[in-house]
C-alpha positions as a Markdown table, in Angstrom:
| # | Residue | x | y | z |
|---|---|---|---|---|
| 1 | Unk | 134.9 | -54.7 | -16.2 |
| 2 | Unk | 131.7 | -55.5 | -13.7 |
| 3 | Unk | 133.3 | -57.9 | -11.3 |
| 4 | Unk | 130.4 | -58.2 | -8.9 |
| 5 | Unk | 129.0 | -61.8 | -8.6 |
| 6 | Unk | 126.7 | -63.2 | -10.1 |
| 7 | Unk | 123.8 | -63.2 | -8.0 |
| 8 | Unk | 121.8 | -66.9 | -7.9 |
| 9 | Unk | 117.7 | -66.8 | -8.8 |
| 10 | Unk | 115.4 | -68.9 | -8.3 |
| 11 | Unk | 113.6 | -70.6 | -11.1 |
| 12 | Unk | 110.3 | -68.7 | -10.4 |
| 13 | Unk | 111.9 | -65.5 | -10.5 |
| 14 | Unk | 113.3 | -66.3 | -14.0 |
| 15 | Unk | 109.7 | -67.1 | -15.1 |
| 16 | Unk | 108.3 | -63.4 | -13.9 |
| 17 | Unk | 110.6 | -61.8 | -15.9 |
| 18 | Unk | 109.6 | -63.3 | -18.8 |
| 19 | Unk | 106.1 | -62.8 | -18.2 |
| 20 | Unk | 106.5 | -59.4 | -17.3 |
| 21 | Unk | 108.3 | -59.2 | -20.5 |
| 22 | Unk | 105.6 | -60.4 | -22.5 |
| 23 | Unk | 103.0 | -58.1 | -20.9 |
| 24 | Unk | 105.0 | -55.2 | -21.6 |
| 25 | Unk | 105.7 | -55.3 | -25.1 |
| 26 | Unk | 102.0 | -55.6 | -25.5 |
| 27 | Unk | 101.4 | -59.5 | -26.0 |
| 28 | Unk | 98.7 | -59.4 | -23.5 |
| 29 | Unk | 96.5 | -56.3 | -22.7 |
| 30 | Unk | 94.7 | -55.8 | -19.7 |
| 31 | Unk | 91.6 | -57.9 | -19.5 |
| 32 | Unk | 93.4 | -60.9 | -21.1 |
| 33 | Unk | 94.0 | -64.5 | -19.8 |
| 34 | Unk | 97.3 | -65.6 | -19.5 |
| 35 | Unk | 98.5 | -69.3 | -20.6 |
| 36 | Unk | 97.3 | -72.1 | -18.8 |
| 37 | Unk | 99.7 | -73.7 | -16.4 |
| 38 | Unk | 100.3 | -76.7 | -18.3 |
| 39 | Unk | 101.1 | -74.3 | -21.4 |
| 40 | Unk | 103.4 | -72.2 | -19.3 |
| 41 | Unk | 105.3 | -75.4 | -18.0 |
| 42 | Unk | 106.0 | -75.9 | -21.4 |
| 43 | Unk | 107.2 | -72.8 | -22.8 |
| 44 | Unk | 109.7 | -72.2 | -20.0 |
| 45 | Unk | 110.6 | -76.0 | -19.4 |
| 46 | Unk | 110.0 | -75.6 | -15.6 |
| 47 | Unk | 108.1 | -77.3 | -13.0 |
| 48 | Unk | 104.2 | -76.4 | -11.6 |
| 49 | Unk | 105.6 | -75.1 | -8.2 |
| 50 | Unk | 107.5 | -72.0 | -10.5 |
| 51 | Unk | 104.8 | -71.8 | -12.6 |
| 52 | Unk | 102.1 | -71.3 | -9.4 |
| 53 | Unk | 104.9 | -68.9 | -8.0 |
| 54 | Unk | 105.9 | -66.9 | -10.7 |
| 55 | Unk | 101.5 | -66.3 | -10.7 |
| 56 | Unk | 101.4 | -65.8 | -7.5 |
| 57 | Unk | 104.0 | -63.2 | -7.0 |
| 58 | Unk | 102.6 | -61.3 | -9.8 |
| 59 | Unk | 99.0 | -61.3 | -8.3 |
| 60 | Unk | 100.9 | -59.7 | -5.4 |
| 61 | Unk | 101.8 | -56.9 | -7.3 |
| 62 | Unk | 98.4 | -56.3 | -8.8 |
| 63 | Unk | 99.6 | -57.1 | -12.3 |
| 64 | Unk | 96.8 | -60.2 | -12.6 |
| 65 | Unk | 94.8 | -61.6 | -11.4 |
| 66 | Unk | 94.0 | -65.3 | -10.0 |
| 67 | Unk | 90.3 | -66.8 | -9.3 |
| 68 | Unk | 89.8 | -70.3 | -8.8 |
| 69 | Unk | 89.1 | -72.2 | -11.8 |
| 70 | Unk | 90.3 | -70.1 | -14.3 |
| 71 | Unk | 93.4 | -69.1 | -16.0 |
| 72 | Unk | 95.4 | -65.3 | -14.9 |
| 73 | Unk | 94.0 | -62.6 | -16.5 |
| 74 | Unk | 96.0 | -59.4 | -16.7 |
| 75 | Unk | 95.3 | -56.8 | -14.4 |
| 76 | Unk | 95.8 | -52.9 | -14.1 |
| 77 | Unk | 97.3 | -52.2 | -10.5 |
| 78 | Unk | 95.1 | -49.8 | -8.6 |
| 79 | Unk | 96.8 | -46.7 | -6.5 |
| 80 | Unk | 95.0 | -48.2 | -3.4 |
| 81 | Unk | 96.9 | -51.7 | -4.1 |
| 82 | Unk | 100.4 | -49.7 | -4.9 |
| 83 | Unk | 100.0 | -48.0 | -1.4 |
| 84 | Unk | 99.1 | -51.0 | 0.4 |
| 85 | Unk | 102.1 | -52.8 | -0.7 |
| 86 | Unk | 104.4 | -50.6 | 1.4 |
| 87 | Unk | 102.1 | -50.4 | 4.4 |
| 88 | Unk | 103.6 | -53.3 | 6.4 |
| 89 | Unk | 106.7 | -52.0 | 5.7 |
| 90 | Unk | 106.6 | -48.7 | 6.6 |
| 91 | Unk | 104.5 | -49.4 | 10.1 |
| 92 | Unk | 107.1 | -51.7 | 10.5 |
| 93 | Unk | 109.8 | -48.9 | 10.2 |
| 94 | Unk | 107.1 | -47.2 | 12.3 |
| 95 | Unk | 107.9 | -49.2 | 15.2 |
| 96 | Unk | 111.4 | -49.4 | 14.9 |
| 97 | Unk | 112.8 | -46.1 | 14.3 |
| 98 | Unk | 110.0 | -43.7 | 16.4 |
| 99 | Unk | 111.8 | -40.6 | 14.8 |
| 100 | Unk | 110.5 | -41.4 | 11.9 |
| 101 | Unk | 106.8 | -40.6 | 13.4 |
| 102 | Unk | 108.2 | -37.0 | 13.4 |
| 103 | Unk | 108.6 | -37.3 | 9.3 |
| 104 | Unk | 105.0 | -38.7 | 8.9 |
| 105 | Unk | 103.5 | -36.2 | 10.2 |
| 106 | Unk | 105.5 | -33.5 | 8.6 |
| 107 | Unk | 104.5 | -35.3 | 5.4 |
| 108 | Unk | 100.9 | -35.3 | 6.1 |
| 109 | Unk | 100.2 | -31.3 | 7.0 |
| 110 | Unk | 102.2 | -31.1 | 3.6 |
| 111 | Unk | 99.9 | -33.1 | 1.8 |
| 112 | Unk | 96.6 | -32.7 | 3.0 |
| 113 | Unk | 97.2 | -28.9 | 3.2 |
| 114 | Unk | 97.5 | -28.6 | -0.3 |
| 115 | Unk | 94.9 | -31.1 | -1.3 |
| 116 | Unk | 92.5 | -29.1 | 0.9 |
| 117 | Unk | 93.3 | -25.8 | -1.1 |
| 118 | Unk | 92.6 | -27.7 | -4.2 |
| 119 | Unk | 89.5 | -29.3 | -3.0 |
| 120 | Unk | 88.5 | -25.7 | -2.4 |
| 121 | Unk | 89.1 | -24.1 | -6.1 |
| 122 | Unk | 88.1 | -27.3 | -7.7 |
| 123 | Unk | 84.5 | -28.6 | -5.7 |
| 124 | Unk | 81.7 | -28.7 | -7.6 |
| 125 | Unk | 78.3 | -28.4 | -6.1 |
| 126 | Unk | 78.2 | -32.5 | -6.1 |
| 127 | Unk | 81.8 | -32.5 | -4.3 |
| 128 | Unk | 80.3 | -30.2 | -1.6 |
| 129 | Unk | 77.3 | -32.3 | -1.0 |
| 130 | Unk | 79.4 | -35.6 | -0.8 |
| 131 | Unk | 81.8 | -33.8 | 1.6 |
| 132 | Unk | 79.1 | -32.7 | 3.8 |
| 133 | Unk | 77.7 | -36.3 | 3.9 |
| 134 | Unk | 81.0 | -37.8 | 5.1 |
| 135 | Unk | 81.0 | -35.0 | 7.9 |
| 136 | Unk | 77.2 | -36.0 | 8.9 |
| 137 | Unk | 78.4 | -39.7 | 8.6 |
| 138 | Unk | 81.2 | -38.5 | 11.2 |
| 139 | Unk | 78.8 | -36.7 | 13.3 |
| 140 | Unk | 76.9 | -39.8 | 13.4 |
| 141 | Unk | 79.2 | -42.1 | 14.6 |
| 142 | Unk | 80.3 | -39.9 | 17.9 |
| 143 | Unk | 79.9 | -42.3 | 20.4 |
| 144 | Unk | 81.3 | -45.2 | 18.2 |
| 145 | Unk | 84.9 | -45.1 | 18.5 |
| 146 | Unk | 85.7 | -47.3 | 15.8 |
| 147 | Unk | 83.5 | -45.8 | 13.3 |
| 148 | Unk | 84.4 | -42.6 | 14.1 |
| 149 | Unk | 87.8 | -43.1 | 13.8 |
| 150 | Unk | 86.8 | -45.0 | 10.3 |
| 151 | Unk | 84.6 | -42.2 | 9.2 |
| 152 | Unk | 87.2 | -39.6 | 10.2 |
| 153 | Unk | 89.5 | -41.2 | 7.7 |
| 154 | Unk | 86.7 | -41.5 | 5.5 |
| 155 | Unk | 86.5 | -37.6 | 5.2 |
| 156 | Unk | 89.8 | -36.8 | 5.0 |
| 157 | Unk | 89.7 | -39.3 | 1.8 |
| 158 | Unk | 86.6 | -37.4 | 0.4 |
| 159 | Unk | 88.6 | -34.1 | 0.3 |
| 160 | Unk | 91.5 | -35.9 | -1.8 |
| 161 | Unk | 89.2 | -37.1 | -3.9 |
| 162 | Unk | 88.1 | -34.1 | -5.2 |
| 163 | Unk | 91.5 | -33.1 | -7.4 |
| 164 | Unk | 90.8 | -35.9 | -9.4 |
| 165 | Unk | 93.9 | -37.5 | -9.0 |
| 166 | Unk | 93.1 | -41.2 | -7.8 |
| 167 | Unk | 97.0 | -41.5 | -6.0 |
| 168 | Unk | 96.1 | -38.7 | -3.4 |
| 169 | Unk | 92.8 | -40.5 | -1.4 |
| 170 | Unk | 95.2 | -43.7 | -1.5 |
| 171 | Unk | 98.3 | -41.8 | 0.0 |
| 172 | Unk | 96.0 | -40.2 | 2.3 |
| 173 | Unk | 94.2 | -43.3 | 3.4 |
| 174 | Unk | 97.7 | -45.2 | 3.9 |
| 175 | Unk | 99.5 | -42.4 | 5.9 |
| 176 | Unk | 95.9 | -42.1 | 8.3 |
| 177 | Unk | 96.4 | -46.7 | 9.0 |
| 178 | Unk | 100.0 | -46.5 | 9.3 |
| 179 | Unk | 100.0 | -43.9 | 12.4 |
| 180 | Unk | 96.6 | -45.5 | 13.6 |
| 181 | Unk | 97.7 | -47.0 | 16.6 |
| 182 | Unk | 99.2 | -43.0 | 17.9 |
| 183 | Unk | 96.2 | -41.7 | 16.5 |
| 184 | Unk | 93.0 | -44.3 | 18.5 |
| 185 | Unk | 95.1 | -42.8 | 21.6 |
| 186 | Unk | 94.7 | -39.2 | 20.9 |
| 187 | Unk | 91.1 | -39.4 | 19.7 |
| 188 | Unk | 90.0 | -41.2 | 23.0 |
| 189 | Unk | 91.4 | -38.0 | 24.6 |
| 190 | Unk | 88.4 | -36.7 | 26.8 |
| 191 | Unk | 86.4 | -34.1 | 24.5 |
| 192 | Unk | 88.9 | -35.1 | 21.6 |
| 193 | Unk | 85.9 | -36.5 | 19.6 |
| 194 | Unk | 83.7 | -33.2 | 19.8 |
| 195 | Unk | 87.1 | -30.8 | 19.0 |
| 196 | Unk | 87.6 | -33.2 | 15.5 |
| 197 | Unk | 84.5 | -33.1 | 14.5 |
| 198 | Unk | 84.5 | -28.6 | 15.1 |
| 199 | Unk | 87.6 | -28.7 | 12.8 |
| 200 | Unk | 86.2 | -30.8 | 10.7 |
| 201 | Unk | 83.6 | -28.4 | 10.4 |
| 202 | Unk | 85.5 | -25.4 | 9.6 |
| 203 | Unk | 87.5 | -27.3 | 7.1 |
| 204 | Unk | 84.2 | -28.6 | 5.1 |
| 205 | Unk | 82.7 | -24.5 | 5.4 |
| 206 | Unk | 85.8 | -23.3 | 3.8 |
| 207 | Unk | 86.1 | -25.9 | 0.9 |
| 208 | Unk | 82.5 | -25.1 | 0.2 |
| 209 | Unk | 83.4 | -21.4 | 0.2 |
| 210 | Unk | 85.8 | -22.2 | -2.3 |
| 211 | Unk | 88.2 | -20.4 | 0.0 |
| 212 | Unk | 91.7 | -22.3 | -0.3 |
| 213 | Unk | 94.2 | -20.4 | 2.0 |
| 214 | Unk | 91.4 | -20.8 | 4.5 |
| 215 | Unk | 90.9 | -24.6 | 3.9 |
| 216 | Unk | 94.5 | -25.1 | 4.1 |
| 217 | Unk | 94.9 | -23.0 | 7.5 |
| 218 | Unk | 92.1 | -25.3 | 8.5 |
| 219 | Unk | 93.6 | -28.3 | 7.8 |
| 220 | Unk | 96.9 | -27.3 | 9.2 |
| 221 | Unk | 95.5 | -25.9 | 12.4 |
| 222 | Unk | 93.5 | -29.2 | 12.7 |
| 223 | Unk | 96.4 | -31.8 | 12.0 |
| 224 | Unk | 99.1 | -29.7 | 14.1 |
| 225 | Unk | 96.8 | -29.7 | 17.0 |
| 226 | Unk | 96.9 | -33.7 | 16.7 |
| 227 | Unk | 100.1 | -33.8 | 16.4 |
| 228 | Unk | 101.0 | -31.8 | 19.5 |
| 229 | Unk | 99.2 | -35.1 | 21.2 |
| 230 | Unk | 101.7 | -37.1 | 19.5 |
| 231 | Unk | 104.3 | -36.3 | 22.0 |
| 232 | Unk | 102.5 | -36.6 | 25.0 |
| 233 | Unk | 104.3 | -40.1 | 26.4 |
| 234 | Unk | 101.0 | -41.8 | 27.5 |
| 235 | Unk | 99.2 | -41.4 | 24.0 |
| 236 | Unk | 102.5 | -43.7 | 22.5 |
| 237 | Unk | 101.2 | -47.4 | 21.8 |
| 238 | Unk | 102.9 | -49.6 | 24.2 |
């Protein structure tokens, strides 16, 4: 026999289950408007404040959509919206437990060593081209630290774009913002900017060679050397 409480809800939270409900078993496909308010208020016998709520929470999520004037309209979350959801979170946990830095970056040569070998036995001739645009887009912004830092992101996305898979730039994107503030130190190391830019470099000539093992060795050697940084105490955000 379940003995545990009954846990209190609040009205709103009723009202998203329901509409979740509804938008799962098909009632409403992506694309289409939800009730009006007013209609809503009436179904569920509740109050505007739940209603406006209930809306508002699910617009949070990505699951529809709210513009001024007109009613919710059901939405498809993105990957980028998924990811974003967990940022604050995670740079919050980012802050409070420092060791967890350590997993991060563990994670990230993982990830983006293996997305690199498949960026190099899947690129097309079109992939190679847009890859060496984001790295002459790098280039370019050498003496803008904010760019380059921007753009340097931006070509590490380009390579995860390649398999296809639209979760990979958005995990790769995320895991880049939530060390930023570790990472603006190390790249406004003297000569920092110049050594990036190198690797990134080798890492673009091996994807276009369609070489994997030496993409991934690329990669790794260019994300280990960053994170050897890491440690140094006066590259830590205050």
């Amino acid at each position: 026999m379940n003995t545990e409480p009954i846990q209190r809800r609040k009205i709103y939270q009723e009202v998203v289950d329901r509409l979740l409900q509804r938008i799962r078993d098909g009632e409403w496909r992506p694309g289409d408007q939800l009730p009006s308010e007013r209609d809503l208020m009436d179904t569920y016998g509740v109050g505007r404040p739940a209603v406006r709520e209930a809306l508002q929470d699910l617009a949070r999520s990505g699951i529809v959509e709210i513009t001024h004037g007109e009613r919710a309209r059901v939405m498809v979350p993105t990957a980028d919206l998924l990811i974003e959801q967990v940022a604050g979170g995670a740079q919050h946990l980012l802050r409070m437990q420092p060791d967890m830095l350590e997993h991060l970056k563990d994670a990230r040569v993982f990830m983006e060593m293996g997305m690199c070998r498949m960026a190099a036995q899947r690129a097309d001739s079109q992939d190679v081209q847009r890859l060496r645009q984001r790295l002459d887009d790098h280039r370019a912004a050498l003496n803008q630290l904010d760019v380059f830092l921007h753009k340097d992101m931006l070509f590490h996305r380009e390579i995860a774009n390649i398999s296809g898979n639209p979760i990979y730039p958005a995990i790769v994107e995320a895991l880049f913002n939530w060390a930023g503030a570790y990472y603006q130190s190390i790249v406004r190391a003297p000569g920092s900017e110049a050594l990036t830019l190198a690797e990134h470099t080798r890492i673009f000539e091996a994807i276009a060679a369609g070489d994997g093992d030496a993409a991934a060795q690329a990669m790794s050697d260019h994300l280990l050397r960053a994170n050897d940084l890491y440690h140094r105490p006066e590259n830590r955000p205050a």
